[in-house]
N, C-alpha and C positions, 0 to 999 in steps of 0.2 A: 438475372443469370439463372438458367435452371438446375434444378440441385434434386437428391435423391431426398422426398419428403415420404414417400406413403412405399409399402408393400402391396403389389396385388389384391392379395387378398383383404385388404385395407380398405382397397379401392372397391372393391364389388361387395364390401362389405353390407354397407347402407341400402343397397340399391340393387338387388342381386340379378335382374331385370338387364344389367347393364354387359354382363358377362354373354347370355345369349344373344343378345342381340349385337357384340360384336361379332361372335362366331358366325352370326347370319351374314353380316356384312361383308367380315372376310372372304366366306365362301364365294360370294356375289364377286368379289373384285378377283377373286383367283379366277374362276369362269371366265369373267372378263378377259383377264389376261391373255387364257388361252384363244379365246374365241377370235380378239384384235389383231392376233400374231398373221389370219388369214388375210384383216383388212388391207394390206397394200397391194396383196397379191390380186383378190379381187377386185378394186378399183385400177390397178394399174392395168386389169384385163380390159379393162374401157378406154384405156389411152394405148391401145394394139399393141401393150407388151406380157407376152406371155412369159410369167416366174416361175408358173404350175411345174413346168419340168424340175426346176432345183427342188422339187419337195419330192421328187421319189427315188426311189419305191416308199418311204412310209407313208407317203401321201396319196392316191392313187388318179384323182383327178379333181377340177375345179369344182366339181356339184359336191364333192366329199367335202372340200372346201367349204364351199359355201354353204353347206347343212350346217358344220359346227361353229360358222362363224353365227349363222341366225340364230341356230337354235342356244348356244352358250349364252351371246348378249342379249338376243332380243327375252328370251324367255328365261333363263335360268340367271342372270345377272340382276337383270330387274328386280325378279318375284324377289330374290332372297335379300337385296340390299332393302327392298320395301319393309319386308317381312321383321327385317334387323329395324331399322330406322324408326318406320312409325310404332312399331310395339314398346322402345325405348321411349320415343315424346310422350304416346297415349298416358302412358303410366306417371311421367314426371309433370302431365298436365293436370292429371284427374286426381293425383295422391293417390292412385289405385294402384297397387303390389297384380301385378297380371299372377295366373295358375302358376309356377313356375315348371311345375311337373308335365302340363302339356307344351307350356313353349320349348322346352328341348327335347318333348316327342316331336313337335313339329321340325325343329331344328335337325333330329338323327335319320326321320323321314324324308325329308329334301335331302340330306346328305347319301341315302342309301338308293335314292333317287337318281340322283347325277351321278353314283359311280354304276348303276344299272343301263343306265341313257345313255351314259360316257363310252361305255366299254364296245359298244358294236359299233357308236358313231365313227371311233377313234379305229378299229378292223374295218371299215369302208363295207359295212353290214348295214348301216340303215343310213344309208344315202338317197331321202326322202324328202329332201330341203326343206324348209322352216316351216313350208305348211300341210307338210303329209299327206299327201293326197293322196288315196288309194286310185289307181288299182299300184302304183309308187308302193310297193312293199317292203318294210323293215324287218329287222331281228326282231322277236318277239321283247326282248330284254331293253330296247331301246322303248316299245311303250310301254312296259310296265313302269320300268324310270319314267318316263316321263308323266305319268299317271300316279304315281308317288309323290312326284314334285306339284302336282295341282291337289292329291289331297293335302300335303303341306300348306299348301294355301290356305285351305277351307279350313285346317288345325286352328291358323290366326284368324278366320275369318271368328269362330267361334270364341277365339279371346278376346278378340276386341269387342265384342256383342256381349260377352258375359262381362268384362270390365264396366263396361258403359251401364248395363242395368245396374249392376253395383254400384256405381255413382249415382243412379239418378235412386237408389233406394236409400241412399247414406244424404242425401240432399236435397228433397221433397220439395216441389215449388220450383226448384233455381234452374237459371238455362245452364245445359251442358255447355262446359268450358269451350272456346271455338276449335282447340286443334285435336281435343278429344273426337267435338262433334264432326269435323271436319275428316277425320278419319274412320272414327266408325261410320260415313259414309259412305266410306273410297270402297272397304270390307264388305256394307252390304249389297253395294253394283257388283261387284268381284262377284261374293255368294252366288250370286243371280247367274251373273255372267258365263259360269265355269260350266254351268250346267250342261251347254253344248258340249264342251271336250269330255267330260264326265262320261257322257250317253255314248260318244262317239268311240272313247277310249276304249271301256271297260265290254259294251255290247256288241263291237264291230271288230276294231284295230285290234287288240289283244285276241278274242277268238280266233279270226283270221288268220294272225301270223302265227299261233297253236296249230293250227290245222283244224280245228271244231267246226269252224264252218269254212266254203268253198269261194264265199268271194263277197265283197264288198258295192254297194250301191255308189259310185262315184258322186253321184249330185246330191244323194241324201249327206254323205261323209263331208262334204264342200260345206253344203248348210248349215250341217252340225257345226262346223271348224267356225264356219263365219259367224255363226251363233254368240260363241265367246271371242273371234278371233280378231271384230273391230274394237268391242269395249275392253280386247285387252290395251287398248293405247290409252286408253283412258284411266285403265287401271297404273300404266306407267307415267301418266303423267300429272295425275289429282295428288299423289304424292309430292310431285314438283309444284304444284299449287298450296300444296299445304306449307310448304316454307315460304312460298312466295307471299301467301297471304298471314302466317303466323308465325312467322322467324324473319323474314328478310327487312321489313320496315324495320324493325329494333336494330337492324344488322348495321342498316343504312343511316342510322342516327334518327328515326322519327316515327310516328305512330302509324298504325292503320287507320286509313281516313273510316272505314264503315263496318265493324262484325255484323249485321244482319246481311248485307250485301255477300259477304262471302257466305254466309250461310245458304242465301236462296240459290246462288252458283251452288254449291256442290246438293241442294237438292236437285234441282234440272240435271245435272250430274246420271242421278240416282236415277231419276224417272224416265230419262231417255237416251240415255248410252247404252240400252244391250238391243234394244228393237229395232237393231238401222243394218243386221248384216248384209242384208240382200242388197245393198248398194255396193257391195264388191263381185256381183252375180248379175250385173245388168246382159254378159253376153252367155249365159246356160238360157239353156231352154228345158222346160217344165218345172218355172217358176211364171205367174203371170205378170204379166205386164201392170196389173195395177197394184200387186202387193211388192211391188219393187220399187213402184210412184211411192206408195205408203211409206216406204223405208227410207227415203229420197227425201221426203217433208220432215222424216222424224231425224232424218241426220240433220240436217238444216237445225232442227228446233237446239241438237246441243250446240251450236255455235254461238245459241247465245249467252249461256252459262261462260264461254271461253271469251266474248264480247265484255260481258260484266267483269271479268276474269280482268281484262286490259284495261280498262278504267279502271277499275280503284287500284291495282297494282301503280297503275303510272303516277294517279292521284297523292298518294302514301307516299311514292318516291319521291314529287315532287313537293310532297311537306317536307322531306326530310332533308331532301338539297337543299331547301328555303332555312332550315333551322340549323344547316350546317353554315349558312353563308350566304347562296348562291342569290344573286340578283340579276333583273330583266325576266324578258320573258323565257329562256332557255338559260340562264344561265345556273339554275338549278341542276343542271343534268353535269357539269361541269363538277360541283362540288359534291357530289357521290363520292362515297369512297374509293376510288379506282384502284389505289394501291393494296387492298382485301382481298385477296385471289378466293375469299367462300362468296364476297359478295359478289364481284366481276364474272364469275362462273356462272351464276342464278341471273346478271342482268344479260350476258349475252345469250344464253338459254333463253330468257323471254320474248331477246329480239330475233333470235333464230324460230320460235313459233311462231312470231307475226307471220312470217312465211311458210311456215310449214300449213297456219289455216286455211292459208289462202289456197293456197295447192289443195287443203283436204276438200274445198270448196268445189271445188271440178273434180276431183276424184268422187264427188258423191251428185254430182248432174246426170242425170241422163244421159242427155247427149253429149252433152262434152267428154265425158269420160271415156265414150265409145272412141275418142283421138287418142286418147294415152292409156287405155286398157293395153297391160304387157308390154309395157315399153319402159325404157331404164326413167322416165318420169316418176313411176312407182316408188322402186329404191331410191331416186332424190331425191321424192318427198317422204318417203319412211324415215331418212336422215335426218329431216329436220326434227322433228319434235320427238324422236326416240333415241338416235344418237345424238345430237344435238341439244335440245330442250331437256329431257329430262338426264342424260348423262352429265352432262354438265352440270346440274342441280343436284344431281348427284354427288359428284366429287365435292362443291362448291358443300352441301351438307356436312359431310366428311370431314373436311378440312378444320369444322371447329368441334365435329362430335367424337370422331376418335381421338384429339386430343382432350377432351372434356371426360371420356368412357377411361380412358388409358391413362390421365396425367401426366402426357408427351408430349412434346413442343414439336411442333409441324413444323415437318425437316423445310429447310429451304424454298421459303415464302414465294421468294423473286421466280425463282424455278417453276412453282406453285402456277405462278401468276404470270409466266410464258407461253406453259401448257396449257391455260385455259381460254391467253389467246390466238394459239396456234392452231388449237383444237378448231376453235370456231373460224377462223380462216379459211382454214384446211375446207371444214363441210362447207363454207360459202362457196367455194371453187367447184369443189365436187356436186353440189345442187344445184348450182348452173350449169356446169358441164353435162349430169345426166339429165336437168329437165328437157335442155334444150335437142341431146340427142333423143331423146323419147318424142319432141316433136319433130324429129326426122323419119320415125320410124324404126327406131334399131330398138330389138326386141331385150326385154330384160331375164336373168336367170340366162345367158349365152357365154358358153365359152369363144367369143367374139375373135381373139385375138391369136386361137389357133385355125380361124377359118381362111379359107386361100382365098374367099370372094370379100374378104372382109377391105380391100381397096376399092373395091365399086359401090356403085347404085348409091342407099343410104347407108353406105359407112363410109363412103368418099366425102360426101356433103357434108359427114361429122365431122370429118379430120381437124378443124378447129376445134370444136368441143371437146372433143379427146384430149389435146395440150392442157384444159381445165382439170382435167382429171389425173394427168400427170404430177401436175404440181401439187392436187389436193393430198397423192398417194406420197410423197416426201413430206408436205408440211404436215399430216398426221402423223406418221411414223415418227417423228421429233417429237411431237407434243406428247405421243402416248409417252415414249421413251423418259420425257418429264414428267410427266402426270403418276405415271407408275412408279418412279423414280421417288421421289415425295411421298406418296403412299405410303410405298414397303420400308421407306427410312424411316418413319413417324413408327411406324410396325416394333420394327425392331431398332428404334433406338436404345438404351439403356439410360438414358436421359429423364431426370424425373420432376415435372413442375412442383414450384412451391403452393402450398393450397391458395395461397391470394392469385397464383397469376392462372390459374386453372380456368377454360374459359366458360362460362356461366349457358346454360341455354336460356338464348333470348327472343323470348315469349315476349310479342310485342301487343301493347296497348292498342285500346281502341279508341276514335275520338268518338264516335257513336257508339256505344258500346248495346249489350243484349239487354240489361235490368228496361221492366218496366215496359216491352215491347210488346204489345199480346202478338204481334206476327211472329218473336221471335218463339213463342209459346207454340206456336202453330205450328212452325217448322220444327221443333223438339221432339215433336211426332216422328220419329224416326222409322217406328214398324209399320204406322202407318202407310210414308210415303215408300217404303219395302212395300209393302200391299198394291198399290197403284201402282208401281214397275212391274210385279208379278202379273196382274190383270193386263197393263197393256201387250207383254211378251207374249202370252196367252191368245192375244187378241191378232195381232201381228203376223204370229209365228204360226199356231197349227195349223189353221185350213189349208198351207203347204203341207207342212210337215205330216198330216194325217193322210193326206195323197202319196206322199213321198214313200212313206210305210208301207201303205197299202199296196202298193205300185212298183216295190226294190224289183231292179236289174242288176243283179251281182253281176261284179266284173271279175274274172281269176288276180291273183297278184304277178306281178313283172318286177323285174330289178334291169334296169341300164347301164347302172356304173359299176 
């Protein structure tokens, strides 16, 4: 029975690390909130029913929509529940006390960030959809927000790198802890990563929308954005890795079958997640044709990091269904713990990536891609491994860290553990429904369901697929309705665990562990292999990017909506 045992400030007492990085997290799920409110509205525009009317006048059309739905989840939900999350494990792995004083500059910087971004998305002032394309012109106030919110980033990128030297100078010899190294990983591809929107933001976007300068280079602004704007899924979803490989075996009852496996994954990680943008640019022209080949091989190469990813996770799990019980040859999968809505959440998150790689597999062909370039393929497969994969890994985190941060009992389990499989229902319905009209032809980012040709050609040949997307627009809306529900009850319960039933972070064992490995020695090289990313982006990237300079066509800025 839980009972009132500690005072807040009790609570953050030991651990003061724990305080900020709730506030990160909350923030991330209030985003959240707002940004999901779009979701039915927008998928149910794929099953030809238009909602967009009941939201005006505060609303003013579905691209307004659909800005704050990308731009809240995909980018401000993530960054900041990461930002909370791993900066709370890094520290309770490493014994390392992070700066305190920069984590809540980082913390008031994202905050003054989202109400800067907030304010003209939410006036239908920067109605620029999630990936801001110029000559797509915003309120100037929407990219400084948003350029607030990515130096917040680069605030953590900087404490997770100073914590980690910290450790390895209090610890001379010994391999970094795996979910420390596993995270100061994730920080230094991000570093890297951001570099694109950085350039793009602060020297193009922002002057621009001041009036300083008269117009923006469309393909150079594309570059930039793709620059950071593949490896940010990677930045969303190595986090989701990081519990999968050091918290979910402990979760599941069993150990990690391998730490240097997970180790050489998130270096592959590091070396070749930001050099692969131009695999979203295969149909611009003045980019070549063989530095898009190039980005094409090097997307391919992190598949395999996400390959080794799926062995030793299934491996791990199925030690641990084996020591929970389970016999035969599947009957390991049976004795998981199903009834653990943090565990259930992380294993359908894993199986919902299996799909999302394989999708990312053809989104990064050549030719194949040239089939489902702008077609609602896109957004079904963005759903799997961002809404899907790592949202759910998300919550599934959640579920035993705020009551662990907070010393609150996570309101209604069973509830918990509806919404996480309604959730995943939900996206399986809608990812078939939008791959398959994507390979009809029906173009994605369309107010589809206010168009009057929208019963011909290919949106006739949809009309089945679209009932997938119907059903997926109900079974979400229930699950969020749960999922959010359990959240904000665990929030503001007044309900306080006793310090035994408090739940532990479980940092799981390895059966192969790092002592004694010189590879693992190897891979500890962390600025190192930062060095070898930096050279190959370098290598990759300018010989465009110095033509692209050289070479600007500014285009004036336009607004549509």
């Amino acid at each position: 029975m839980a009972v009132r045992s500690a005072s807040p400030e009790d609570i953050y007492a030991t651990h003061p690390e724990k305080k900020v990085s709730l506030y990160f997290m909350v923030l991330g799920f209030i985003a959240l909130t707002i940004g999901v409110i779009f979701g039915p509205f927008q998928i149910f525009n794929y099953a030809d029913i238009d909602l967009y009317p009941a939201l005006q006048p505060l609303f003013k059309s579905y691209y307004q929509g659909l800005t704050l739905h990308g731009v809240l989840n995909a980018i401000v939900f993530t960054q900041f529940f990461i930002q909370g999350s791993l900066l709370y494990l890094q520290a309770r792995d490493s014994n390392v006390r992070p700066l305190m004083p920069v984590a809540w500059a980082a913390w008031w910087i994202a905050l003054i960030g989202l109400a800067l971004a907030a304010w003209p998305l939410l006036l239908n002032n920067a109605t620029v959809l999630y990936t801001f394309y110029p000559p797509l012109q915003g309120h100037w106030a929407f990219y400084v927000g948003a350029a607030l919110i990515i130096v917040s980033s680069l605030v953590s990128v900087f404490l997770s790198v100073e914590m980690w030297v910290r450790w390895k100078k209090q610890n001379p010899g010994k391999p970094t802890p795996l979910v420390t190294f596993m995270t100061t990983a994730t920080w230094m591809m991000w570093g890297l990563a951001a570099i694109g929107l950085v350039v793009e933001a602060v020297f193009f976007l922002i002057p621009w929308s001041l009036g300083w300068i008269k117009g923006v280079d469309p393909l150079l602004a594309r570059s930039l954005f793709w620059w950071s704007g593949h490896p940010i899924v990677y930045f969303w979803l190595l986090p989701a890795y990081v519990s999968w490989y050091g918290l979910l075996p402990r979760q599941a009852g069993g150990k990690l079958i391998s730490d240097p496996l997970a180790r050489m994954a998130f270096l592959g990680f590091l070396v070749f997640s930001t050099p692969v943008g131009f695999h979203h640019q295969f149909a611009d022209p003045g980019i070549s044709a063989f530095w898009k080949g190039v980005h094409t091989v090097l997307t391919m190469m992190v598949a395999v990091p996400s390959l080794m990813t799926a062995f030793t996770i299934a491996a791990s799990l199925e030690l641990a269904g084996r020591a929970n019980g389970g016999k035969g040859m599947l009957g390991w999968i049976k004795a998981l713990p199903w009834n653990n809505p943090s565990v259930v959440a992380q294993l359908l998150g894993a199986i919902a990536f299996i799909f999302g790689g394989a999708g990312g597999i053809v989104n990064a062909s050549f030719t194949l891609d040239y089939v489902v370039h702008n077609t609602t393929w896109i957004p079904g497969h963005f759903h799997l491994p961002v809404a899907t994969a790592s949202t759910l890994t998300f919550f599934g985190i959640a579920f035993w860290l705020i009551p662990h941060i907070t010393h609150k009992p996570l309101a209604a389990p069973r509830t918990a553990l509806a919404g996480v499989w309604l959730w995943f229902v939900g996206m399986m319905f809608m990812a078939f429904g939008m791959h398959m009209m994507g390979l009809q032809g029906v173009p994605r980012r369309a107010h589809i369901s206010a168009m009057s040709a929208v019963n011909d050609g290919i949106y006739a040949s949809s009309a089945f697929y679209m009932v997938f997307n119907a059903i997926a627009g109900v079974l979400l809306t229930i699950a969020a309705v749960q999922l959010f529900y359990v959240l904000y009850a665990t929030l503001f319960s007044r309900r306080r665990l006793p310090a035994d039933q408090v739940p532990e972070i479980p940092f799981a064992e390895a059966i192969s562990g790092p002592e004694g490995k010189n590879g693992v020695k190897v891979m500890d090289r962390l600025f190192f292999w930062w060095g070898a990313a930096v050279v190959l982006v370098l290598i990759v990237y300018m010989p465009t990017l110095v033509q692209l300079f050289i070479h600007m066509v500014p285009a004036p800025g336009m607004r549509l909506w």
